[in-house]
C-alpha positions in Angstrom: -28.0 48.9 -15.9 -30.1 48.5 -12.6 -32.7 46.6 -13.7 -30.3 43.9 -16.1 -28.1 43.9 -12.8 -31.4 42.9 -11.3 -32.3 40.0 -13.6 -28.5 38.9 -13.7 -28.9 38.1 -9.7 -31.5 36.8 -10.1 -30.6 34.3 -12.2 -27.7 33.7 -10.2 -30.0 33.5 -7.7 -32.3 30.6 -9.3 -28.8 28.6 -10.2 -27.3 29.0 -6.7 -30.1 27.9 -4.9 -30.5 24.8 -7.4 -27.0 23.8 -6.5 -27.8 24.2 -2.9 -31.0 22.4 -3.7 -28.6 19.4 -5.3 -26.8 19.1 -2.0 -29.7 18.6 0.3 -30.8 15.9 -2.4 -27.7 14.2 -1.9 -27.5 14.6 1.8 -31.1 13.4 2.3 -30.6 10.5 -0.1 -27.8 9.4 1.7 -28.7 10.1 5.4 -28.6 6.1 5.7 -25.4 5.5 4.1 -22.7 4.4 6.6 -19.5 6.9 6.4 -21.2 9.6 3.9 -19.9 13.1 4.7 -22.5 15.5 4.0 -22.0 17.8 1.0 -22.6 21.6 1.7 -23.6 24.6 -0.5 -21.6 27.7 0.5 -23.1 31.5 -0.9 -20.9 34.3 -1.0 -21.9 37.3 -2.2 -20.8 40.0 -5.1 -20.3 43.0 -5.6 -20.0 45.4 -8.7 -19.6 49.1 -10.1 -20.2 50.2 -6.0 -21.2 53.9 -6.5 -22.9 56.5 -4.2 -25.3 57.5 -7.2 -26.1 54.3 -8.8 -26.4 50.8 -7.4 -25.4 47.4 -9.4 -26.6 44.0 -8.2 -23.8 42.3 -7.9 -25.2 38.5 -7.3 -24.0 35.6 -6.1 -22.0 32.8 -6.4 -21.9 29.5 -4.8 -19.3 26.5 -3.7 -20.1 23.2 -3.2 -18.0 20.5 -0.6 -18.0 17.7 1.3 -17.9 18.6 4.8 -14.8 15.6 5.8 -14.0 16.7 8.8 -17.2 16.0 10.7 -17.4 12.9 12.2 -20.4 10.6 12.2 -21.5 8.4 15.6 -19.9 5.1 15.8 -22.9 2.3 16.1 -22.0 -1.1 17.2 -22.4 -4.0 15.1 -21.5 -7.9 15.0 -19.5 -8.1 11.9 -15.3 -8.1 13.3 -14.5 -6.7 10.6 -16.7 -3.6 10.3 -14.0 -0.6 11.0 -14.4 2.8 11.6 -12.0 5.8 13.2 -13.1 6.9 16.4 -12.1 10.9 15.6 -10.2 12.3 12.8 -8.3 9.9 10.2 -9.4 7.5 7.3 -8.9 4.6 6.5 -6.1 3.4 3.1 -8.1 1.4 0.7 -7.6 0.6 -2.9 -10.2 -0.2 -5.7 -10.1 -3.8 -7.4 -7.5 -2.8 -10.1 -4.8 -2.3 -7.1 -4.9 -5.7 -6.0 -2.3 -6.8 -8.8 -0.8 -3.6 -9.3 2.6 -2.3 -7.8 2.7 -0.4 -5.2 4.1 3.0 -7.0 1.2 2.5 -9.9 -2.0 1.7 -7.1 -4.3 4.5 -6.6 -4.6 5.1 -2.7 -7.6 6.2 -1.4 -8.8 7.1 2.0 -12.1 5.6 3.5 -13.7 6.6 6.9 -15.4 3.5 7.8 -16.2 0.3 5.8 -17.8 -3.0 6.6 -15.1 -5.8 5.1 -15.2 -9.2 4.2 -12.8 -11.7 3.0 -13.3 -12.3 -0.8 -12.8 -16.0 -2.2 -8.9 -14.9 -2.7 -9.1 -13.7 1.2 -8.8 -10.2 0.4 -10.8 -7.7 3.1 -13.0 -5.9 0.4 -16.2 -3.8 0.6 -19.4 -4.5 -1.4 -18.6 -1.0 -3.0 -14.9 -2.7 -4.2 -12.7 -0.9 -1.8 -10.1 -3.0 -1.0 -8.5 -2.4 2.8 -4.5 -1.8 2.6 -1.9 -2.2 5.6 1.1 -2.9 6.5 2.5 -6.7 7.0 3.2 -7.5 10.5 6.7 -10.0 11.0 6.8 -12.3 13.5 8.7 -9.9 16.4 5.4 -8.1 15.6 6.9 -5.3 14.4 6.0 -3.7 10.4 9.6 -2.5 10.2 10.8 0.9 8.3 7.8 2.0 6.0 7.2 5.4 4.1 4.2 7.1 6.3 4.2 10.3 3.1 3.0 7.5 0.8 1.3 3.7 0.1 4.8 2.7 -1.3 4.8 0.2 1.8 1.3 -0.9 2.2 -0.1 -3.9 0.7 -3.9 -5.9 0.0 -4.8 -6.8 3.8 -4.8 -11.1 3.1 -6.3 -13.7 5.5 -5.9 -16.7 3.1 -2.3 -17.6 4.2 -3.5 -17.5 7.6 -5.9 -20.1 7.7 -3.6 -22.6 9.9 -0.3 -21.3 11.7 1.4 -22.9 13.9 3.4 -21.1 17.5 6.6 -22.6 18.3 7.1 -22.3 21.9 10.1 -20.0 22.9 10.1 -19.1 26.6 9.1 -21.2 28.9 8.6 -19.4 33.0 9.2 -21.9 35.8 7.6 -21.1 39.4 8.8 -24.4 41.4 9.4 -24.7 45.0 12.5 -27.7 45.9 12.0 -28.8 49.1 15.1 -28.1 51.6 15.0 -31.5 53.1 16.0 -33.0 50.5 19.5 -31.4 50.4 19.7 -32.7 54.5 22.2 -35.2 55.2 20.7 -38.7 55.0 18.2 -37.8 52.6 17.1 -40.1 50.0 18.5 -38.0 46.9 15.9 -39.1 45.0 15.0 -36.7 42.1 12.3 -34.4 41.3 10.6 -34.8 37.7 8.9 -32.5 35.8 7.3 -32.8 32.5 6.7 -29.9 30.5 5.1 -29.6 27.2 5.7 -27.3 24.2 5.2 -27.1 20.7 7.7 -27.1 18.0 7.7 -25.0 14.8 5.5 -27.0 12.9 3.3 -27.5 15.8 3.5 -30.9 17.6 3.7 -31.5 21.0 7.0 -32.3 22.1 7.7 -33.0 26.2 10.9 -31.0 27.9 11.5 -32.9 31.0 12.9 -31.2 34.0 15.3 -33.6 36.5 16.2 -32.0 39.9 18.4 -34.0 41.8 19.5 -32.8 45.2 23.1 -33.4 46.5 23.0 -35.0 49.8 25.7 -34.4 52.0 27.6 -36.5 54.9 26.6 -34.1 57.2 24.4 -30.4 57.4 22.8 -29.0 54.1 24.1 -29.1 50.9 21.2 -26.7 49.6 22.5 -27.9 46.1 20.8 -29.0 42.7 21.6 -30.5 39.8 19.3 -29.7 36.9 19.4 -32.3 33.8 17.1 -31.4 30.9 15.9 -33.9 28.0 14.0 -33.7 25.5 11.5 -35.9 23.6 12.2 -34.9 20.2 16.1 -36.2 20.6 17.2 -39.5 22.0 15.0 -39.0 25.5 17.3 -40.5 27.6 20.8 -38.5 27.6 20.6 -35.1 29.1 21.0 -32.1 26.4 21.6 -29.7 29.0 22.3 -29.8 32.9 22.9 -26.7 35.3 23.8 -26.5 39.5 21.8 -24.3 41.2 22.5 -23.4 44.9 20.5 -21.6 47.4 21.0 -19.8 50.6 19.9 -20.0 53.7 20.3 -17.0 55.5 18.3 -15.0 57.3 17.2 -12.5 55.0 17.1 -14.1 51.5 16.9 -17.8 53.0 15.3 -20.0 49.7 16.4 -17.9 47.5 19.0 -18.9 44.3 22.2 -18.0 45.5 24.3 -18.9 42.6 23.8 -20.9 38.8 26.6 -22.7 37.2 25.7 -23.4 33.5 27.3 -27.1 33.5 26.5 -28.3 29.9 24.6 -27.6 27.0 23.5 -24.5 28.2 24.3 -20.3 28.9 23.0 -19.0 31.8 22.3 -14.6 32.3 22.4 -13.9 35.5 21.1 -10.4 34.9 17.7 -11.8 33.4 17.8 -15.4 35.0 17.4 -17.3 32.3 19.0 -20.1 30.9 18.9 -20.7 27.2 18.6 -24.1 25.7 18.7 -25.0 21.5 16.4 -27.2 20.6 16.0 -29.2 17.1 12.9 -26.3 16.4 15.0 -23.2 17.5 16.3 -21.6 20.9 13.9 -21.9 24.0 14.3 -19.7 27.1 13.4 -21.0 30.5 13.6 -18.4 33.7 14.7 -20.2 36.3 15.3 -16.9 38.3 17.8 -14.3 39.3 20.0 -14.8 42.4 18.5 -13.0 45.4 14.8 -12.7 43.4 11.9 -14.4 44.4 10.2 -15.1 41.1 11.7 -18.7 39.6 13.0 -21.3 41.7 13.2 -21.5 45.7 14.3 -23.9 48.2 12.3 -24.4 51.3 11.2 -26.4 53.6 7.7 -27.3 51.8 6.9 -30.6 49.4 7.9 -30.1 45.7 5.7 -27.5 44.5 5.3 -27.0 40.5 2.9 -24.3 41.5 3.2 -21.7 38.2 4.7 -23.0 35.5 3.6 -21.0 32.0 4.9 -21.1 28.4 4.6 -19.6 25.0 3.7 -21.3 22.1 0.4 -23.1 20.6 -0.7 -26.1 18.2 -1.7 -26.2 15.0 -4.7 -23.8 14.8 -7.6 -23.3 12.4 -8.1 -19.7 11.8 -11.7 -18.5 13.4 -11.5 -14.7 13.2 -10.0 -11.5 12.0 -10.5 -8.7 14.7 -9.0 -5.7 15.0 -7.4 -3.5 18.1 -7.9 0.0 18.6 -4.2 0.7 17.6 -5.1 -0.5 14.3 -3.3 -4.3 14.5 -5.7 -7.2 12.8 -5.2 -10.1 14.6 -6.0 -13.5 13.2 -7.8 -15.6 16.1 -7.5 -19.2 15.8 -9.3 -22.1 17.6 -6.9 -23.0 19.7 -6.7 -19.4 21.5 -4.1 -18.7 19.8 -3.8 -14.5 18.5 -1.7 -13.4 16.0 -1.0 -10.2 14.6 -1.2 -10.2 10.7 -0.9 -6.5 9.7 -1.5 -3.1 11.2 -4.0 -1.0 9.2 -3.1 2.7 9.6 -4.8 5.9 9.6 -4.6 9.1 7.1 -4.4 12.1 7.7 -4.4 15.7 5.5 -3.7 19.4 6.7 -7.0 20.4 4.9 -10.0 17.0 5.3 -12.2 18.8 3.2 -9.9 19.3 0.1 -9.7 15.4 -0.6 -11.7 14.6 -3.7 -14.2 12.9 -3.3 -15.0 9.2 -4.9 -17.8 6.7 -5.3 -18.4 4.1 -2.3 -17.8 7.3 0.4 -13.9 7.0 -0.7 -11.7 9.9 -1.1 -8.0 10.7 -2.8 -5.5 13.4 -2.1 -5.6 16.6 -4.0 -3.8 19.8 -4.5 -5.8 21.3 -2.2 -5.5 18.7 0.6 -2.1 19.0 1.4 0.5 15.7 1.6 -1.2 12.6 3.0 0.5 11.3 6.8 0.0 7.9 7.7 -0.4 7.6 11.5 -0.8 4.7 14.3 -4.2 5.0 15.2 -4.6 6.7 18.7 -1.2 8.7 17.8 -1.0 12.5 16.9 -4.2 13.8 15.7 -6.3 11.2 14.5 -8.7 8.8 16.7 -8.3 5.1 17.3 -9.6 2.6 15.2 -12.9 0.8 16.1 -13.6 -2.7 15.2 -17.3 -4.4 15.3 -18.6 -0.6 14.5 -19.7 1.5 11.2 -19.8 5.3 11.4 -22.8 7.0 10.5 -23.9 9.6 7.5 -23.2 13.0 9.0 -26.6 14.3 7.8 -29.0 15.7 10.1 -32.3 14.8 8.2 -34.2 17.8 10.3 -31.7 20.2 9.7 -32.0 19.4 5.8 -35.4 19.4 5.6 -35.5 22.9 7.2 -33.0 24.1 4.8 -35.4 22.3 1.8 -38.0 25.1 2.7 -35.6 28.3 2.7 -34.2 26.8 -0.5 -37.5 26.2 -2.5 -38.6 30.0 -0.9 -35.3 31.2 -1.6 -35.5 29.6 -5.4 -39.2 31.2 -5.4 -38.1 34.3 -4.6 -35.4 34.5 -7.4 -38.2 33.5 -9.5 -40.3 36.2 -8.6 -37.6 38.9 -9.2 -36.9 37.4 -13.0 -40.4 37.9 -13.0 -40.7 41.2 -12.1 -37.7 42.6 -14.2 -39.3 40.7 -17.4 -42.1 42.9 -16.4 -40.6 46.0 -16.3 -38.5 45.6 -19.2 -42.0 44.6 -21.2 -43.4 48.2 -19.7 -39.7 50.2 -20.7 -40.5 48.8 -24.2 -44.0 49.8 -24.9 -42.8 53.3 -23.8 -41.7 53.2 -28.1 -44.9 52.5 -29.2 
């Protein structure tokens, strides 16, 4: 019993260590391959008929696994759309046959880095066929309610229907200075223009022209305004809207908006300081400042003064580039410096990384033994921000598998030798007949 105990490990032996010796092979094979998780040969050992009198090679067995918890080193690159997770998580990628499919009938897979370009339908693909999935970002930029237990949400990450966009202008922040003089008795009441430009929603430039006129008293200060607003893509030359602004003088907010009196055409908050105007393209905000603040309009006694006047909005844009933030948003870039957000790519997550069955191109799926997929902003809960411009690494350690090479080949020898040896003895136990 012994000595076919002896050959039965072995042989165990010689096929364990072959397994191990198909791992390094694999590792080694692909220590250059960007996002390979290195496969690992695990020996455990066992035991049989355990007696005081007698012992009973037992042998061994062996389990194989890709180690997908370890993380390879993030290398820089200039390709904007080569992504990789800085830490734990992996990227949601489908192969070409999920491009058409529905959601509920698209295999999901997981990917831990991937260099992506835009196909000729302006789908972010791989040259292995995975095929990057997100989630569509609306124009609040906000992705809404989405299932995070499952793809049922996500959808082919598209550039195509980006290629020109246009940013209708919707706020507009006024930092003007009215000179005080002007509200003097005897003053000239001449009025103060000023011409701002924004875009409407299909991107021309349209002019919003500011009149302030100051009310001129018979005698002191008035330290009142009458604001008229007109617009170039009505008539031009009747107000739409008109507002009265007054300011105080006193001594410790003195220049500062005492009171707004939305006239016509026009609401006015005085909580935010804005006064909202609608236009033929949609509403537009201006902030022409909260009584008693300093930011908006002042009165004082300096020239007219449209020192920081900013707006939203932008022109027609050709698109340029797709980049990507490290909380996982891909933003379309356009030439006119214009950014958009077009979807937010997030990151997967299991209870056990390395129970996710592995694929061809370094992809994985969920399995039994993986536990439920969890689809997280990057930089949230457990898993790592997303890196764009960078690849991750193969996770094999090419000195560390050539030093287990040797113990496996002496290791595989060694087994050898013993099925050797027990042939041996078995060939002296039979001529013990003869």
């Amino acid at each position: 019993m012994s000595i076919s105990s002896s050959l039965n490990a072995g042989v165990m032996g010689l096929n364990s260590n072959a397994s191990r010796l198909s791992t390094i092979s694999d590792n080694i094979a692909n220590s250059s391959t960007y996002g390979y998780k290195r496969s690992v040969a695990d020996f455990s050992s066992m035991v049989i008929n355990k007696q005081a009198s007698a012992y009973a090679a037992g042998g061994v067995t062996v389990n194989t696994f890709k180690d997908i918890s370890q993380t390879g080193s993030l290398i820089n690159t200039g390709n904007s759309t080569d992504i990789a997770v800085g830490g734990r998580g992996l990227l949601p990628v489908t192969d070409g046959s999920g491009i058409s499919a529905l959601a509920s009938e698209r295999e999901l897979m997981l990917l831990p880095t991937g260099s992506f370009y835009a196909d000729e339908s302006g789908n972010l693909r791989t040259q292995s066929g995975m095929f990057l999935l997100g989630w569509s970002v609306d124009g609040d930029g906000g992705i809404g309610t989405v299932s995070r237990n499952s793809g049922a949400n996500l959808e082919p990450v598209n550039i195509s229907a980006s290629q020109y966009v246009a940013s209708p202008t919707s706020r507009i922040d006024l930092g003007i200075n009215l000179p005080a003089d002007a509200t003097l008795a005897g003053a000239s009441g001449q009025p103060y223009d000023l011409p701002i430009e924004y875009f409407d929603n299909i991107g021309r430039a349209q002019t919003l022209s500011l009149s302030f006129e100051p009310s001129v008293p018979t005698d002191g200060a008035s330290n009142m305004w009458t604001v008229k607003v007109y617009d170039s893509a009505g008539t031009g030359t009747d107000a739409i809207a008109e507002l009265q602004l007054e300011f105080t003088d006193s001594v410790d907010e003195g220049g500062r908006i005492k009171a707004v009196t939305a006239a016509t055409g026009t609401t006015y908050d005085e909580a935010t300081g804005i006064m909202s105007l609608t236009l033929p393209h949609g509403d537009v905000d201006i902030m022409v400042g909260k009584p008693g603040g300093t930011a908006g309009v002042t009165q004082l006694s300096a020239p007219f003064s449209p020192t920081n006047v900013t707006k939203d909005g932008a022109p027609i844009g050709d698109l340029q580039s797709v980049e990507i933030d490290e909380k996982g948003f891909l933003q379309a870039v356009y030439n006119s410096g214009y950014r958009r957000a077009l979807y937010q790519i997030p990151v997967g997550d299991v209870p056990n990384m390395n129970g996710l069955r592995a694929k061809d191109g370094q992809a994985f799926s969920v399995s039994a033994e993986s536990g439920n997929l969890y689809l997280w902003d990057a930089g949230t809960g457990p898993v790592g921000e997303v890196a764009g411009y960078s690849l991750m690494e193969s996770t094999t350690d090419i000195a560390a598998e050539l030093t287990d090479l040797i113990e496996t080949q002496r290791a595989y020898s060694s087994n050898a030798k013993i099925v050797q040896t027990v042939d041996e003895m078995l060939q002296e136990t039979t001529n013990l007949k003869r």
